[in-house]
C-alpha positions in Angstrom: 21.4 60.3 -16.8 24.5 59.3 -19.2 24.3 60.4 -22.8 25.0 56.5 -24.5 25.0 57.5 -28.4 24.9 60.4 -30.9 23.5 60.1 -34.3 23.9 62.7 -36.8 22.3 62.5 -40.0 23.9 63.7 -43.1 23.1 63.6 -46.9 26.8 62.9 -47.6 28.2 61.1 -44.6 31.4 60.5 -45.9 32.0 64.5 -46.4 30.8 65.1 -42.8 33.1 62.2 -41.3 35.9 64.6 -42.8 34.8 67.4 -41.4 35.0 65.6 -37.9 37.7 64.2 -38.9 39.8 68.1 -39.8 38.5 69.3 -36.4 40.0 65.9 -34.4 38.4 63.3 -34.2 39.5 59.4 -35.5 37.1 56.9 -37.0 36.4 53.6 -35.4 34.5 52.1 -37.3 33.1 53.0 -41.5 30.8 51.5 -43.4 31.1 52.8 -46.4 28.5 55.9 -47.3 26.2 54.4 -44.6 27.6 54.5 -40.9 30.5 56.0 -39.3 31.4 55.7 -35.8 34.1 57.7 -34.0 36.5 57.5 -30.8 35.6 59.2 -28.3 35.7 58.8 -24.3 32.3 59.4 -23.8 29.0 58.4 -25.6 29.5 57.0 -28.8 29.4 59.6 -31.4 28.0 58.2 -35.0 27.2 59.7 -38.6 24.8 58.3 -40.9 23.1 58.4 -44.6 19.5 59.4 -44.5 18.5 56.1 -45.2 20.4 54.2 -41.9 19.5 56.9 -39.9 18.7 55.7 -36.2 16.7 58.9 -35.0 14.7 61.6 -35.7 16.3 64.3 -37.3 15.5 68.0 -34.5 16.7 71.2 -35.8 16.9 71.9 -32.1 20.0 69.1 -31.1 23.5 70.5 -29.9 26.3 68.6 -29.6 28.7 69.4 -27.4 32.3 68.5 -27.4 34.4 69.3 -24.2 37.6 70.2 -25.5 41.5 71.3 -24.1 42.2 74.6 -26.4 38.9 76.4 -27.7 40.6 78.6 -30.0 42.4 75.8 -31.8 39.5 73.7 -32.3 37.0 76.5 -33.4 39.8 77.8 -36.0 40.2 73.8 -37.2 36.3 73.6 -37.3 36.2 76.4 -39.7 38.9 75.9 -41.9 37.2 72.6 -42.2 33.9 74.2 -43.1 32.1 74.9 -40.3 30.1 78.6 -39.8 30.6 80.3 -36.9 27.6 80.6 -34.9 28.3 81.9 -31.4 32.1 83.5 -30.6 34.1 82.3 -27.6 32.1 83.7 -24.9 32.8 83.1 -20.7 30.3 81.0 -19.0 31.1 82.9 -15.4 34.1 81.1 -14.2 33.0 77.6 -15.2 34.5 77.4 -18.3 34.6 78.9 -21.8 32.4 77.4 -25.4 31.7 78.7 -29.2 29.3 77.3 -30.9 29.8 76.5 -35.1 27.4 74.5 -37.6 28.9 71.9 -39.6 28.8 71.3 -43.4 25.3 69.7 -42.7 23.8 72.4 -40.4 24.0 70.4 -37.1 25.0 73.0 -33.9 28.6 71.8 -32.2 29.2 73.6 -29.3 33.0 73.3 -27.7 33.1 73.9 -24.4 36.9 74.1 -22.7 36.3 73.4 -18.8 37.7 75.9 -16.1 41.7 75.3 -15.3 40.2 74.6 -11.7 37.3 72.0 -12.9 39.7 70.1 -15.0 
């Protein structure tokens, strides 16, 4: 199965495009208050107001962003407003993730691959 899209849904979509934006990623495509779309090599990786939103909103989703230097992006996450969730931890030699929450509560987990699985 390949993830296609990822909606988040945010009260002030604008505010969490920044966020995203502070912690690395660039904007393809804004509309505005209503829809933001960002680069990324994978699945495309969208924001939204409340009233565009494409999906359900699930207190239970993760997003997970595979990333070069965990440390770097956790620190740019926070100082861009995220909470710290879950430290750096080791997943037994496959690689290493932290989990934050961004400004609107949605769980990011960065994962940095294994020097070996890269």
């Amino acid at each position: 199965m390949k993830v296609k899209h990822v909606y988040l849904t945010a009260s002030q979509p604008a505010k969490l495009a920044e966020f995203y934006v502070n912690t690395g990623l660039t904007i393809r495509f804004a509309d505005g208050e209503r829809w933001i779309q960002f680069r990324t090599e994978g699945a495309a990786f969208c924001v939204s107001g409340v009233e565009e939103s494409a999906s359900i909103p699930s207190a239970n989703a993760v997003v997970v962003f595979e990333v070069e230097q965990l440390e770097s992006v956790v620190e740019r996450a926070i100082a861009a407003g995220a909470t710290l969730v879950a430290p750096v931890r080791d997943m037994g030699g496959h690689g290493r993730v932290a989990q934050v929450c961004d400004p609107e509560s949605n769980v990011i987990q960065f994962f940095e691959a294994a020097k070996a699985d890269r």
